[in-house]
N, C-alpha and C positions, 0 to 999 in steps of 0.2 A: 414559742414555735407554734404553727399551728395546723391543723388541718384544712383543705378547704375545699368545697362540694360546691358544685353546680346544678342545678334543678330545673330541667327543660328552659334553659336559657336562651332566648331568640334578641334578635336584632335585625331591626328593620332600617333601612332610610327609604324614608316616604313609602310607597307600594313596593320597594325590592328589599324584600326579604335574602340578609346574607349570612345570619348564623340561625338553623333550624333545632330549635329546641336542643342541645346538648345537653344528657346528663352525664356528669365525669364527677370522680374523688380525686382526689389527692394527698397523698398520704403524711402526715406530721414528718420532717424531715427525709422527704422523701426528696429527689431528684428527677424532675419530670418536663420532658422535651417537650414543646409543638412542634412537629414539621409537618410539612406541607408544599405544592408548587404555589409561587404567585396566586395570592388572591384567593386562598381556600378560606381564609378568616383566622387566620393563628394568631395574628396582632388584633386583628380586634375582640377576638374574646380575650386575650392578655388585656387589653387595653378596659375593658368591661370589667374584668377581676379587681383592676385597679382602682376602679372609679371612673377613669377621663373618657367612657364612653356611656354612657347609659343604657341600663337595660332594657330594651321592651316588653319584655316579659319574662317571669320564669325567677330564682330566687338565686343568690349568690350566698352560700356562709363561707364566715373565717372563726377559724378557731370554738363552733358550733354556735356562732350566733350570726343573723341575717346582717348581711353588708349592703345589698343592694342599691340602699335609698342614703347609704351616707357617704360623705363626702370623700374627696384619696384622702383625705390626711389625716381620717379617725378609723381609716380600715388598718391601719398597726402593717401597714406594707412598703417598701422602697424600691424605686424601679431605675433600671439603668436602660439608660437608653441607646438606640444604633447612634444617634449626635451623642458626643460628650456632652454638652450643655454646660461645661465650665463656664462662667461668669469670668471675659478676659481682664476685666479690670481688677482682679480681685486676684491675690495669692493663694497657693494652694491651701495654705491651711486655713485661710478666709473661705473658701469656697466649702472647706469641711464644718467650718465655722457656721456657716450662713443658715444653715435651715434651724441647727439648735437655738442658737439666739433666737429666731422665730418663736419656736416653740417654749421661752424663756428658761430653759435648762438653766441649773446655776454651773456658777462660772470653773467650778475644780471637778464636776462632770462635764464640763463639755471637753476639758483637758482631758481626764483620762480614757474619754472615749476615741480624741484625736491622735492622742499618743497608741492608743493600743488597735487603731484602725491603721495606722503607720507602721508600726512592728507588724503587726500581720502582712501588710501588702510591699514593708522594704521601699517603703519612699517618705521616711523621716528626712531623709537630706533634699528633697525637693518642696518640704513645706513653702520657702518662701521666694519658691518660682511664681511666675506668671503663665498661664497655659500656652502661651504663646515660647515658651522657655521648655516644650514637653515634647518629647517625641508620642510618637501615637499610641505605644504601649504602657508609655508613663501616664499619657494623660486616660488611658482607658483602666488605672490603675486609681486613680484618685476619681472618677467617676463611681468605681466600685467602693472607693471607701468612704464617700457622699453617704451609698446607701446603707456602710456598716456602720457609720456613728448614730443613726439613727435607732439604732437596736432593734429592726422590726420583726414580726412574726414572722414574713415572708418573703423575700426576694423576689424580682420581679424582672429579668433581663429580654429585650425588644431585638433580636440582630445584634448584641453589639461586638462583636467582634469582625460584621461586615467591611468596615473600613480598614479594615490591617491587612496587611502582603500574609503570604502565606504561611512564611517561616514563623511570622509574628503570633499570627491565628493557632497554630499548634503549641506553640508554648503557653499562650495566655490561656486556651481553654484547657490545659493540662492544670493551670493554676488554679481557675474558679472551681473546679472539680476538686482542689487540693481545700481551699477554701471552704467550701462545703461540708469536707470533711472534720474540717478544725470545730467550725463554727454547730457544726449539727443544725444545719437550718434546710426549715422548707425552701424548697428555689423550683421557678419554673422561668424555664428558657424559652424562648422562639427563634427557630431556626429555618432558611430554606435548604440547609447543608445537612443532608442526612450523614456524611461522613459526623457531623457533629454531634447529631442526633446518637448515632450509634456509637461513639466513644465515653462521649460525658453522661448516660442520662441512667438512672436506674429505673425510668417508665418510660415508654414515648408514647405518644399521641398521635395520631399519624390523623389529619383532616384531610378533605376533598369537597370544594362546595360549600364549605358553611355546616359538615356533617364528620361525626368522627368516623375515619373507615378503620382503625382497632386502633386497642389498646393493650401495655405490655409490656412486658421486659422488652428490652434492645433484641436477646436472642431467640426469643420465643414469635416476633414478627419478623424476623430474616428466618430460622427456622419452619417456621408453621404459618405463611401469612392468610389470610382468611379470605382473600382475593386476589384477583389478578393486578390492580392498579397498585394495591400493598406489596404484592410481587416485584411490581416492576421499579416501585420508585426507591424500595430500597436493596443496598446491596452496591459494588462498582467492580467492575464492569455490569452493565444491566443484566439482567436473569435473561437467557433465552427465550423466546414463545414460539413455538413451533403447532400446524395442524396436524391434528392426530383421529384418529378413529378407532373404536373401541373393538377389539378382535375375539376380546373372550374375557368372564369373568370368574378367576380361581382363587382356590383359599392365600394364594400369595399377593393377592393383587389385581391389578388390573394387565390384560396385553394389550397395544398399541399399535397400531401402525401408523407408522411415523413417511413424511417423504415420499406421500403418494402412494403407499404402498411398500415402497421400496423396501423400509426398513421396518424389523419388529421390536419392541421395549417394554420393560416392564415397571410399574411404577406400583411401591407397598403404599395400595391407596382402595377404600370399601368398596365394590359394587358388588353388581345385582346381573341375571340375567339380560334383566329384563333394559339394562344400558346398551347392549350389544347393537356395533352399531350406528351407534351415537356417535355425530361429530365433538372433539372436545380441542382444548387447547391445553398441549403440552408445556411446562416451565421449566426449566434446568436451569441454575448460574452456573457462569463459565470456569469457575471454580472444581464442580464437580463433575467436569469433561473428563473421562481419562481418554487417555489417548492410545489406540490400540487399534492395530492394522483391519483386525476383523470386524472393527465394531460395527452397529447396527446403524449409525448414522457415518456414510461414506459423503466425503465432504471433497472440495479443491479449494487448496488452499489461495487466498488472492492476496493476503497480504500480514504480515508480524510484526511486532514489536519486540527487541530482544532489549530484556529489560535487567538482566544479573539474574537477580532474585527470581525472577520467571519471567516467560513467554508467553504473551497476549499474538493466539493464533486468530486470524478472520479468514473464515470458511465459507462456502458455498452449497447448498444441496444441490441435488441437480431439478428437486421443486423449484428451483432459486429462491428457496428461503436460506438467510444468514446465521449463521451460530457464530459464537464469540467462542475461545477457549483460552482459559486462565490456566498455564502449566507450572510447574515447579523447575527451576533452576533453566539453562539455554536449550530448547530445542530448535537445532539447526536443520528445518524443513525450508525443500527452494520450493517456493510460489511456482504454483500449479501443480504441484505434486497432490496425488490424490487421498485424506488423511481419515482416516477411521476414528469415530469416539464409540465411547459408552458412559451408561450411569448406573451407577447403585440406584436399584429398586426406591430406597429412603429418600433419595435427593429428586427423586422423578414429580412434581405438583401438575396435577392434573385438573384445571378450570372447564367447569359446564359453558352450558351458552350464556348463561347471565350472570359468570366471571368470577360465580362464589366457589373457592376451592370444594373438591369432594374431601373428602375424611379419611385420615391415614389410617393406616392399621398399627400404626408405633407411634410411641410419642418420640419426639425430637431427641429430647436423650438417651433413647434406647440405640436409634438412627447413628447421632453421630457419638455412641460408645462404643458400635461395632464399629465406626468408619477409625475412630483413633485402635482401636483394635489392628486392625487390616495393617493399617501406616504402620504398627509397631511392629508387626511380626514382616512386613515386606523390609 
């Protein structure tokens, strides 16, 4: 298994510069997500770790020795791709076959790495299918055990579970997550699904541009993100952003006026005097709406989703800016009835002009220790 670090890593094609200098770890059997929208560069720094892009600059190690200048097939890596890339003329166990021969493995280890990439992945009985003989989960199953017989220090997965329906998608990345834990191996994923992101990953990587905008636990960037674009992209239904103006700054926080004026709120977050005043942008996810006749953000409501489990309410200010609210179990509100929120101080993220959050006064699990507090005594 191994560690693997990056050292102001750039990439160029020709004058356009698309990855700027990233430094990132990665930790020995760690669990670490890219996401990203379209075209941040998450595949092509995957693709650079692996070899199949080249670096232009900046240093790549594996397992604390320099990779950059060698080839994929002496970086001790294996990557699964968003294409299966099974070889259709070939059986499955020929396709698990095919790289070790390469590599002239002898012949009662290449056995017992096929046999035991099969018990682990539960497709011994489709060895002597043809991929054309595979449904999409089988064949995204022998794709994965391509890159286990190889025994490498690191995993390397591209999208791949973009090609699957959805029910499929949830079961199989529940699997490589279960995998992971079997095998104890480094693995780093790429993802545009931060639902994916935030299930399976014990780091994510969160890029924008060719640049990381943080890094971190899955809860500590839904928790604490470090800007607004990290605010917004993850999380589902999206976080609120509302205009706000700073009203006062006291030992509990900051006051706000929210809604033109309209409305006052408080968010456990640092300032100064000398803020007062300041236009800022307020964040909320629709999660930590409650909903309450008096509250400070007075909404009309224009349209629900009754869901069981909760109520996805869409609101209106009378600023006519929109708030989302995520409730718990049905609430039966008739459209255009007029609907009161609030938030706990904790859950309030409060963005300057140039998007970088200000600095709470609590750390995240202080926040939501008293929030499962509250829930348990309500």
């Amino acid at each position: 298994m191994a560690r693997l670090e990056l050292k102001a890593v750039r990439k160029s094609y020709q004058a356009v510069e698309v990855i700027h200098g990233i430094d990132l770890s990665v930790e020995d059997q760690s669990f670490t997500v890219f996401v990203g929208p379209s075209g941040c560069g998450k595949s092509t720094l995957l693709r650079m770790i692996a070899g199949l892009e080249e670096v232009t600059s900046g240093e790549v190690h594996i397992g604390g020795r320099r990779c950059d200048h060698l080839l994929p097939s002496a970086r001790g890596m294996a990557m699964v791709f968003q294409s299966y890339a099974l070889y259709p003329h070939m059986s499955v166990y020929e396709n698990l076959r095919f790289g070790l021969v390469n590599q002239k493995t002898p012949k009662a280890e290449i056995e017992r790495r096929i046999n035991e990439a099969a018990e682990i992945l539960q497709i011994g009985h489709l060895l002597q299918r043809k991929p054309s003989q595979l449904s999409g989960g089988q064949s995204q199953r022998v794709a994965i055990g391509r890159a286990i017989v190889k025994e490498p220090e690191a995993f390397l997965f591209d999208e791949p579970l973009s090609n699957l329906d959805a029910e499929l998608r949830v079961k199989m990345r529940s699997e490589i997550v279960a995998l992971h834990r079997r095998l104890k191996s480094t693995m780093i994923y790429v993802t545009h699904d931060q639902v994916e992101a935030m299930t399976m990953a014990d780091r994510i990587v969160v890029l924008r541009d060719g640049v990381v905008e943080q890094a971190g636990a899955p809860i500590e960037l839904y928790a604490r993100p470090k800007n607004r674009f990290v605010a917004g992209f993850l999380g589902a239904p999206q976080m609120n952003f509302l205009a706000a103006r700073i009203e006062a700054a006291t030992p509990d926080g900051l006051r706000l006026t929210v809604d033109e004026g309209r409305g006052t709120i408080l968010a456990a977050v640092a300032g100064n005097a000398g803020l007062v005043g300041k236009p800022v942008t307020i964040g909320i996810r629709p999660e930590h709406l409650v909903h309450t006749d008096d509250g400070p953000l007075r909404c009309r409501l224009s349209a629900r989703e009754l869901l069981g489990a909760e109520t996805i309410l869409f609101s209106q200010l009378q600023s006519g800016e929109r708030i989302t609210a995520s409730l718990r179990g049905i609430h039966d509100i008739a459209e255009g009835a007029i609907v009161g929120y609030a938030a706990p101080p904790g859950y309030v993220h409060v963005f300057g002009e140039d998007g970088l959050a200000l600095p709470p006064l609590r750390s995240w699990r202080e926040d939501y220790g008293a929030a499962k507090g509250r829930a348990s005594a309500a």
